[in-house]
N, C-alpha and C positions, 0 to 999 in steps of 0.2 A: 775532862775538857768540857768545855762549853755545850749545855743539851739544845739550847737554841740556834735563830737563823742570822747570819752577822748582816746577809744582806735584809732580813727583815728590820732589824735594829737601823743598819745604815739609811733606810728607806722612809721610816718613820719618825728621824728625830733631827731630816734637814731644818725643818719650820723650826722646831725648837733649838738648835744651836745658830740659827741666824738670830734671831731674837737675843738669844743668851750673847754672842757676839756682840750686839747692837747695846748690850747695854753693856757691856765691859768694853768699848773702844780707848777708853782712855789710857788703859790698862799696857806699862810699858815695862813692870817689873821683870825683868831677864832671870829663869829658872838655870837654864843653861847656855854655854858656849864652845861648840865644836869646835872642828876643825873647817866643818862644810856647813854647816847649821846653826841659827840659835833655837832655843824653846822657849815661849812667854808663855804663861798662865792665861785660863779664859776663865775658868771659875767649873764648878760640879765636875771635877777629874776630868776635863777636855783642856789640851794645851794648844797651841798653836804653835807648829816647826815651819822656821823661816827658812827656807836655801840659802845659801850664798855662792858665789861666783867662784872659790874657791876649787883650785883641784889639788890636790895632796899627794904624795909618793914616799914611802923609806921613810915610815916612821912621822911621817911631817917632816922631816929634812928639806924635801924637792917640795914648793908648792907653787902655782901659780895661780894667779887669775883671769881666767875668761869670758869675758862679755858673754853675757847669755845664757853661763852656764847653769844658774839658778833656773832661771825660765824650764828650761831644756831637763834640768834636773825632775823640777817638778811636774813638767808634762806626764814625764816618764813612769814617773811614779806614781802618783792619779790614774795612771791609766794600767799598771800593773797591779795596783790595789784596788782596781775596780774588777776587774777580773781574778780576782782571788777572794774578794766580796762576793762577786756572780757564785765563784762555786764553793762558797761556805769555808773558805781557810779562815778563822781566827784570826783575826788580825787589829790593828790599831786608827784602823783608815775611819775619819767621816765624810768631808767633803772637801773639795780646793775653796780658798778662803779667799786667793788672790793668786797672780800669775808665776809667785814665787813662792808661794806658802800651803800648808794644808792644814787642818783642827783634825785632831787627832785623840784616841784615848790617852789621859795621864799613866805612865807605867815606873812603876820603882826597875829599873834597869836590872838586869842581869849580865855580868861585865864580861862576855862570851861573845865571840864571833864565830858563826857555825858555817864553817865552809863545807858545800858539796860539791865531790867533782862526779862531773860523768865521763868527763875525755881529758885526758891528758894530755896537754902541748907543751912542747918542748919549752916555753919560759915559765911553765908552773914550780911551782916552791914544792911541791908534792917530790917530784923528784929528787932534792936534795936530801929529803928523811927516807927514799925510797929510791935508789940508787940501781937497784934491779928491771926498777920498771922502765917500758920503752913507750917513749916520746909516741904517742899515737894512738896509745892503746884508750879501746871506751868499755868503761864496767857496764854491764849488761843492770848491774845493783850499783847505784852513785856510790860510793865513801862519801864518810859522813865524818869529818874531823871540828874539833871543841879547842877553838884557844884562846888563854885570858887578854886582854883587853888590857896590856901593861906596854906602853913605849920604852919603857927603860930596859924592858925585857926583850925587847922586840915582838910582843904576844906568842910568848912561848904557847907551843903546843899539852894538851892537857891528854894524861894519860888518867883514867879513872881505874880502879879501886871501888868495892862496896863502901869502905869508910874512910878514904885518902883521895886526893886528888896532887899527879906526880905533874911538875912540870919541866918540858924539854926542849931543848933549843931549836925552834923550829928547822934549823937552816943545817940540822943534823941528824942523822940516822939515828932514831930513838934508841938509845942502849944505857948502860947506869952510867958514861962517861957523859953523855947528854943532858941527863938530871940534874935542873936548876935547883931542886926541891921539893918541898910539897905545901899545899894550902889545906885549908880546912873546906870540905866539901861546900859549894852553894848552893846546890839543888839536892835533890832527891835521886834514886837511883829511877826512880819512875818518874820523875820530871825529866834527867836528862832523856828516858827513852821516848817519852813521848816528845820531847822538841827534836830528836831525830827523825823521828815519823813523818810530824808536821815536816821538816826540813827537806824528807825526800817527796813528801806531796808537793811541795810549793816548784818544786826544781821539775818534776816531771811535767807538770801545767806551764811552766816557762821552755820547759823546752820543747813540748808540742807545738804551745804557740808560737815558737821564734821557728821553730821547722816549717810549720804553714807559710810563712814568710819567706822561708829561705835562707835561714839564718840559726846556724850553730851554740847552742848554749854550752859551754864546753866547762863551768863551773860558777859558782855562786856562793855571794856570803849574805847572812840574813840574822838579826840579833834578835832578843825575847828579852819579854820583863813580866812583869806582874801588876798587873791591871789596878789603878786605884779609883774604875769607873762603877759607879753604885752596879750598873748591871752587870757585869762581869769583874765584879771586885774578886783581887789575887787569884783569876784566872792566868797563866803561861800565854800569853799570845804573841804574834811576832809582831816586833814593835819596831820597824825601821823604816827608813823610806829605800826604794828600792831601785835603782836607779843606775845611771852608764857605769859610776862608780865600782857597783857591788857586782857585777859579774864579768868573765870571759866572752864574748859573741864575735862571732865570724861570719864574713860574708862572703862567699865565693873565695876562703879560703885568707882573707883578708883579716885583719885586727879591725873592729871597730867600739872600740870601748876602751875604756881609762888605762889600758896596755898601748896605745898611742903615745900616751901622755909619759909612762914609765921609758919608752922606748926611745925619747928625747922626741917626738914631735914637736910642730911650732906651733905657737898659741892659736893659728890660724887652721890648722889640721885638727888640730883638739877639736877647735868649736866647731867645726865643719863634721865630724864624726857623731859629738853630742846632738846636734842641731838633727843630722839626720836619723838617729836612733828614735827622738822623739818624736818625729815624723812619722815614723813606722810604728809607735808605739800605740799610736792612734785607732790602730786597727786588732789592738789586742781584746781591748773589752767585746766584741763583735765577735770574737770565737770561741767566745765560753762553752756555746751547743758542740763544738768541733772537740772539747778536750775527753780523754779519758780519766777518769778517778781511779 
């Protein structure tokens, strides 16, 4: 992993990516297109990821769009990659660009969504491959589950192997009846450990800081690539934006996150959840001194 400081790096190279911005503005070539996002090119391995008002469910099946949601998105996110800046997580964060965007390191993706859970609530997908477990229970150690990034698959679950990678119907009790197959390894047996590591630091600092608050982190998903920025070239670091989307949060026992939106909320509830998530998220970067490592 990276021997240096990510907030040092973030702190000394605003002047030069505003510059670097200022003369690539014309710059409209579209690298990517999500489902919630695009990515344009800025030039020297920095992109720019644009929000969009999009919210997605089931695959991309259920989507809607929400005023605001962009804003709200990116608030959230600025403000939880600034606090993961503050306490040296590896990350792909530089600065907010605009009210819906952020410049970011360039990263070759890594096609893995790393879900952690600490609590299990009864509409988690955990329980369908884990049918023993009971609705409530919170691991003292998060699980740490690896799945590929395939809608047609529904992002089956990744079972690892030293030189195989098995995959399994997520929505199924891991067993050989479950087994879609297998792919050829895309990491390392020591890259996967270390993005778990990273995975259960990022989730333990969100969830101190969502408990300061008030506020339950009951699980989280966060992706990695491979850095194509000269200073951290094919460094592992986590490359996503981080946002109402990506995790479970509760308030006084309440859903307040993109489990609104799965649970048939109306476009009006959605924004009203996202709108104040980002409100609260405001206060994250402010209790960096408060977290434990």
């Amino acid at each position: 992993m990276t021997k240096f400081s990510f907030s040092v790096i973030y702190k000394h190279k605003v002047k030069h990516l505003k510059n670097l911005r200022s003369e690539n503005k014309n710059i409209k070539e579209l690298i990517e297109m999500g489902k919630t996002k695009e990515i344009e090119p800025i030039g020297n391995g920095i992109v720019r990821l644009v929000n969009k008002s999009a919210v997605t469910a089931e695959d991309g099946d259920k989507k809607e769009t929400i005023d605001g949601k962009d804003v709200f998105a990116t608030t959230t996110t600025v403000n939880v990659l600034s606090l993961l800046t503050e306490l040296n997580v590896p990350n792909h964060f530089f600065l907010q660009d605009s009210p819906n965007s952020i410049l970011v390191i360039g990263c070759n993706m890594i096609p893995l969504e790393v879900v952690i859970r600490g609590k299990i609530g009864i509409k988690s997908s955990y329980l369908k491959r884990n049918p023993e477990v009971q609705p409530g229970i919170i691991f003292e150690d998060p699980k740490v589950e690896f799945f590929l990034k395939d809608d047609s698959r529904h992002d089956p679950i990744i079972v690892f192997t030293k030189d195989e990678w098995f995959m399994h119907d997520p929505k199924k009790p891991i067993s050989g009846e479950s087994c879609l197959g297998k792919i050829e390894p895309l990491c390392t047996v020591s890259e996967i450990d270390e993005m778990k590591k990273t995975a259960k630091t990022v989730f333990s600092i969100l969830e101190q800081a969502w408990a300061i608050l008030d506020i339950t982190l009951e699980d989280l998903k966060i992706e990695f690539g491979r850095s194509v920025f000269w200073q951290t070239k094919n460094e592992i670091i986590l490359a996503d934006v981080i946002d109402n989307d990506s995790w479970r949060i509760t308030k006084d026992g309440e859903d307040i996150s993109k489990q609104v939106f799965r649970d048939g909320g109306s476009p009006e509830e959605v924004r009203r959840v996202y709108e104040i998530v980002a409100e609260l998220s405001n206060q994250l970067p402010k209790l960096a001194k408060e977290i434990k490592i």
